[in-house]
PyMOL Python script that loads the backbone (N, CA, C, O; Angstrom):
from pymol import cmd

cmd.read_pdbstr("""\
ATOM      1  N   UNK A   1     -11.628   3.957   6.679  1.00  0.00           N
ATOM      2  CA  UNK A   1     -10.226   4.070   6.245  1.00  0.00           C
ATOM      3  C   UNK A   1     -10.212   4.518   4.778  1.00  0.00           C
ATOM      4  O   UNK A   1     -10.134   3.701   3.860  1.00  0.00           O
ATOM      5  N   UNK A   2     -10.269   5.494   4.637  1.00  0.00           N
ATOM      6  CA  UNK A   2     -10.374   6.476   3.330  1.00  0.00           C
ATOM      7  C   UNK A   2      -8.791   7.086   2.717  1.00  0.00           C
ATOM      8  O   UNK A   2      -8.746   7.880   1.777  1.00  0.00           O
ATOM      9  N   UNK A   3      -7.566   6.572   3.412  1.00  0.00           N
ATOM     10  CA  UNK A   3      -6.494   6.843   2.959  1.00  0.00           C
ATOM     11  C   UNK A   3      -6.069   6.300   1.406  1.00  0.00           C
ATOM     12  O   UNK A   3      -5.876   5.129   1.079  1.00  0.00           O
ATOM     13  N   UNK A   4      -5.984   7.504   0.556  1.00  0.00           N
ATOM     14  CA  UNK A   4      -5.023   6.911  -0.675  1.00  0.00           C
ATOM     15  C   UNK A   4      -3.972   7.187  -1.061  1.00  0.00           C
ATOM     16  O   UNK A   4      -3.445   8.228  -0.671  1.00  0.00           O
ATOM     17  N   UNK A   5      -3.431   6.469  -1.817  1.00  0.00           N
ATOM     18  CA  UNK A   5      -1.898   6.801  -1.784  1.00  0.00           C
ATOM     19  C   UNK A   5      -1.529   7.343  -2.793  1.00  0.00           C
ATOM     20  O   UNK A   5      -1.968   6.670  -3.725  1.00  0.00           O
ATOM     21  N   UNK A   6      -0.912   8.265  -3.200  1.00  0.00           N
ATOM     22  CA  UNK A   6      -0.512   9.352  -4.382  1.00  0.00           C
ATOM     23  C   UNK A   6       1.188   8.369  -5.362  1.00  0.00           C
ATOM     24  O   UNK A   6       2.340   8.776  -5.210  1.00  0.00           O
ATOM     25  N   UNK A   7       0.896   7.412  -6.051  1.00  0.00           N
ATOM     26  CA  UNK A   7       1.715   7.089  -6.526  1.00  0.00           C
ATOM     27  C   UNK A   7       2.210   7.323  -7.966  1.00  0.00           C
ATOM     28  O   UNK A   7       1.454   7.164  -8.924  1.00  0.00           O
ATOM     29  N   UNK A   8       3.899   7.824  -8.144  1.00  0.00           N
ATOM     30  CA  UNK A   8       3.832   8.512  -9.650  1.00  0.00           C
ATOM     31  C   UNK A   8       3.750   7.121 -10.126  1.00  0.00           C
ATOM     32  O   UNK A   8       3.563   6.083  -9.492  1.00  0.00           O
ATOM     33  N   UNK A   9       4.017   7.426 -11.965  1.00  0.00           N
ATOM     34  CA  UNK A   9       3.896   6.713 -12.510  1.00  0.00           C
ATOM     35  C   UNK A   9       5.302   5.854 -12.230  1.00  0.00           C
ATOM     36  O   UNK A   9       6.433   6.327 -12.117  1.00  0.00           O
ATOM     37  N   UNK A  10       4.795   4.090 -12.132  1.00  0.00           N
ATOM     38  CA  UNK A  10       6.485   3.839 -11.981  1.00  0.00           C
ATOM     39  C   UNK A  10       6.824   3.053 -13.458  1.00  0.00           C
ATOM     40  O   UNK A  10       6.002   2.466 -14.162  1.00  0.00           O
ATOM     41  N   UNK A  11       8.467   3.242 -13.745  1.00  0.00           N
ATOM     42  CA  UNK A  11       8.722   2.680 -14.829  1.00  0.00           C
ATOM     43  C   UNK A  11       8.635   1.356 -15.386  1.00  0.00           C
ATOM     44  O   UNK A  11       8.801   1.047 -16.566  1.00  0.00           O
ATOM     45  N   UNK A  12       8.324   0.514 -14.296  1.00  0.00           N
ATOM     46  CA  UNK A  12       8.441  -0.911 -14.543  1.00  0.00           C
ATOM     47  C   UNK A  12       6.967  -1.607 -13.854  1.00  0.00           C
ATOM     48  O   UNK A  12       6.487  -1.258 -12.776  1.00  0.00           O
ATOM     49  N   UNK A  13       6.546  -2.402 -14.540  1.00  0.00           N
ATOM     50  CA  UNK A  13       5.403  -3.055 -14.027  1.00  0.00           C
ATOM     51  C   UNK A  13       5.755  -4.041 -12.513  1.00  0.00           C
ATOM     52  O   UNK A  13       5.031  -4.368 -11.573  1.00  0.00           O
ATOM     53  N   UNK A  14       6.957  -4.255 -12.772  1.00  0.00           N
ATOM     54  CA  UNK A  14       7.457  -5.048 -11.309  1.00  0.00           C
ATOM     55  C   UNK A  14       7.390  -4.088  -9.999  1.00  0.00           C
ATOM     56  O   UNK A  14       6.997  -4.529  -8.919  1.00  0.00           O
ATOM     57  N   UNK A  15       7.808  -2.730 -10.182  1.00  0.00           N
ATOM     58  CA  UNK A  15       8.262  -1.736  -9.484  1.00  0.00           C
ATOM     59  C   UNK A  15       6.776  -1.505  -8.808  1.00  0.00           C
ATOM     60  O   UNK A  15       6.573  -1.426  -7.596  1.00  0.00           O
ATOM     61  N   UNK A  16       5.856  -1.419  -9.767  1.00  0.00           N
ATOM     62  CA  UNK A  16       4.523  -1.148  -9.619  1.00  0.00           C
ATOM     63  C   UNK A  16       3.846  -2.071  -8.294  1.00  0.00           C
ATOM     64  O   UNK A  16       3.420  -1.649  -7.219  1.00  0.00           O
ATOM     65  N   UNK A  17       3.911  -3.276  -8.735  1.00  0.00           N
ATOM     66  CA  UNK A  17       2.953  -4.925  -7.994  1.00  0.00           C
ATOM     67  C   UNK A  17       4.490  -4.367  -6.574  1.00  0.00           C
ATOM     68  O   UNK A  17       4.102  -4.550  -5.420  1.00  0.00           O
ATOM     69  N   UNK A  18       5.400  -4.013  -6.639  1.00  0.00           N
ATOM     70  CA  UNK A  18       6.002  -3.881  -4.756  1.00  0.00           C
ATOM     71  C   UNK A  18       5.512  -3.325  -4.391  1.00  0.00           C
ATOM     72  O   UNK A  18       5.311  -3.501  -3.189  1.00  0.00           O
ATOM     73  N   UNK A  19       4.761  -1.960  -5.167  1.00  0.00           N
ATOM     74  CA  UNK A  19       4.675  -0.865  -4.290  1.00  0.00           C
ATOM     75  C   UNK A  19       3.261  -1.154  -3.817  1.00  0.00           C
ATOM     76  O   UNK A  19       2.858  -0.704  -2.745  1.00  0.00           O
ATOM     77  N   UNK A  20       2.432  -1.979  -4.691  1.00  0.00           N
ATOM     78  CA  UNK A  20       1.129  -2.512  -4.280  1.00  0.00           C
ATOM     79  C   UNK A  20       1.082  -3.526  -3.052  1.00  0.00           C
ATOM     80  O   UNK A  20       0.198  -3.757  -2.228  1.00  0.00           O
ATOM     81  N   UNK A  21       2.169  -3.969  -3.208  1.00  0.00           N
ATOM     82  CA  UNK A  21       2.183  -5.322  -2.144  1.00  0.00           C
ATOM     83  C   UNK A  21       2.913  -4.752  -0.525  1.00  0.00           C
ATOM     84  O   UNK A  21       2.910  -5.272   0.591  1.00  0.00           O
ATOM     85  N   UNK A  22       3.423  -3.622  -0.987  1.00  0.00           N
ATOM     86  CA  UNK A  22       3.924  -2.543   0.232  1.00  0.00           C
ATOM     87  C   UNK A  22       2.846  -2.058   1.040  1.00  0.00           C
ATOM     88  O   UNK A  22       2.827  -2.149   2.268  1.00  0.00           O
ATOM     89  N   UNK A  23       1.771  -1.439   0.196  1.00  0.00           N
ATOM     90  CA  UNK A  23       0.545  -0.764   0.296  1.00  0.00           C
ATOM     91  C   UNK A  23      -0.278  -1.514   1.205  1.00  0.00           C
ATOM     92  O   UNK A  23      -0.508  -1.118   2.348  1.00  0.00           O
ATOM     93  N   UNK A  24      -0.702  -2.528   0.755  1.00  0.00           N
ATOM     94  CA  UNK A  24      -1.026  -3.337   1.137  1.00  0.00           C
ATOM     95  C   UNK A  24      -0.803  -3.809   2.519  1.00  0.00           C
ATOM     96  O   UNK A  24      -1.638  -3.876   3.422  1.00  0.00           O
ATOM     97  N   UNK A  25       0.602  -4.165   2.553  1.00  0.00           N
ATOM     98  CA  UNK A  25       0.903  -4.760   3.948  1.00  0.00           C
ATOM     99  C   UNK A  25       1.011  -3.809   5.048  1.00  0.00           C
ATOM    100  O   UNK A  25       1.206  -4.186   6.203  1.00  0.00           O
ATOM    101  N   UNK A  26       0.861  -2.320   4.646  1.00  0.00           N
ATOM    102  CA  UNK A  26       1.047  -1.050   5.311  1.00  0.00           C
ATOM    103  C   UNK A  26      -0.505  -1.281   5.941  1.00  0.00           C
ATOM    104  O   UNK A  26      -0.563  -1.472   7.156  1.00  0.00           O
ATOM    105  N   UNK A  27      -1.858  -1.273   5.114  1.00  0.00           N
ATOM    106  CA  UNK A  27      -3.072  -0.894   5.394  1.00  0.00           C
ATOM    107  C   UNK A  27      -3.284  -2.158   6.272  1.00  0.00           C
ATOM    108  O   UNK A  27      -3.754  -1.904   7.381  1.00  0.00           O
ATOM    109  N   UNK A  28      -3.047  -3.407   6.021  1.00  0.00           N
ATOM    110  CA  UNK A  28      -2.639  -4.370   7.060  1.00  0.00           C
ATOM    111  C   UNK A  28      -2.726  -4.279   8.666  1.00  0.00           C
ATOM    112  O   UNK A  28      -3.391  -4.622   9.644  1.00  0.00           O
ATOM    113  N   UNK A  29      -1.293  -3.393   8.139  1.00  0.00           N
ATOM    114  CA  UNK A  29      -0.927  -3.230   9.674  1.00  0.00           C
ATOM    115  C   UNK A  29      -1.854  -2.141  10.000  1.00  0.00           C
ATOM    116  O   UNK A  29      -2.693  -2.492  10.830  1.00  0.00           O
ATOM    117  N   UNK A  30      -1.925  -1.340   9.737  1.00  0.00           N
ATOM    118  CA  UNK A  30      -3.246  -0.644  10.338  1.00  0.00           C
ATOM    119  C   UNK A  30      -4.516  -0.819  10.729  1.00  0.00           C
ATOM    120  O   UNK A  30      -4.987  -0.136  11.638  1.00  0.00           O
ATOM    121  N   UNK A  31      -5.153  -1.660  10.155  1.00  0.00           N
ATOM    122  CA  UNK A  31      -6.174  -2.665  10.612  1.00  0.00           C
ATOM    123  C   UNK A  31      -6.052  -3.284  11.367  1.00  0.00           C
ATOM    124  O   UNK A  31      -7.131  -3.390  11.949  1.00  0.00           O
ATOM    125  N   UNK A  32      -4.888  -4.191  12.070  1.00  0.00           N
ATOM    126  CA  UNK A  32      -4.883  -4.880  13.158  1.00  0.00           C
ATOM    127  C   UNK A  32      -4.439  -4.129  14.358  1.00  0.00           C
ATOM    128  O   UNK A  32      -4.859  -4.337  15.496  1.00  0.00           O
ATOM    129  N   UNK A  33      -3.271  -2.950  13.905  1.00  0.00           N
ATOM    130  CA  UNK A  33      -3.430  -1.830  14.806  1.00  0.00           C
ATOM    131  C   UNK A  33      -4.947  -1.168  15.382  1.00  0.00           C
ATOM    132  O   UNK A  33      -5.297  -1.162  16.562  1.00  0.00           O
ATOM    133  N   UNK A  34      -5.659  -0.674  14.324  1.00  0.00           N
ATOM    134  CA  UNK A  34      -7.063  -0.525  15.025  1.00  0.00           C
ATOM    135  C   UNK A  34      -7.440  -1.439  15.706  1.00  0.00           C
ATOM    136  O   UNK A  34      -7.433  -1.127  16.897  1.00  0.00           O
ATOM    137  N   UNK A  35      -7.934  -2.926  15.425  1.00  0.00           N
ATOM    138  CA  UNK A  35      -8.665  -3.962  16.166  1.00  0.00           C
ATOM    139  C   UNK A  35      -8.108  -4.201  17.010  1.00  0.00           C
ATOM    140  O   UNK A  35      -8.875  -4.645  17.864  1.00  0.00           O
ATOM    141  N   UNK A  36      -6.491  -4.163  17.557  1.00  0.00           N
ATOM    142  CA  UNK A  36      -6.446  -4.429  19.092  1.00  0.00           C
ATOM    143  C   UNK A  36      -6.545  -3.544  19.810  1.00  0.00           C
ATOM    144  O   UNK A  36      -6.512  -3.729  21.027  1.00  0.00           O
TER     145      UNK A  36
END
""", "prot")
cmd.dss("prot")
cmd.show_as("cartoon", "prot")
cmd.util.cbc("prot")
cmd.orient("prot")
């Protein structure tokens, strides 16, 4: 799983840790999508 994600710069450090915690729960679901 070699996908990365092209993110601009965001203005706020909060804006930043969602889009990480988005990311995140995206690659998530893809992983358990693969394993079943």
């Amino acid at each position: 799983m070699a996908s990365t994600a092209c993110v601009p710069s965001a203005p706020a450090p909060g804006d930043a840790d969602d889009l990480r915690e988005r990311a995140r729960g995206a690659l998530l679901g893809l992983a358990v999508g693969d394993a079943l």
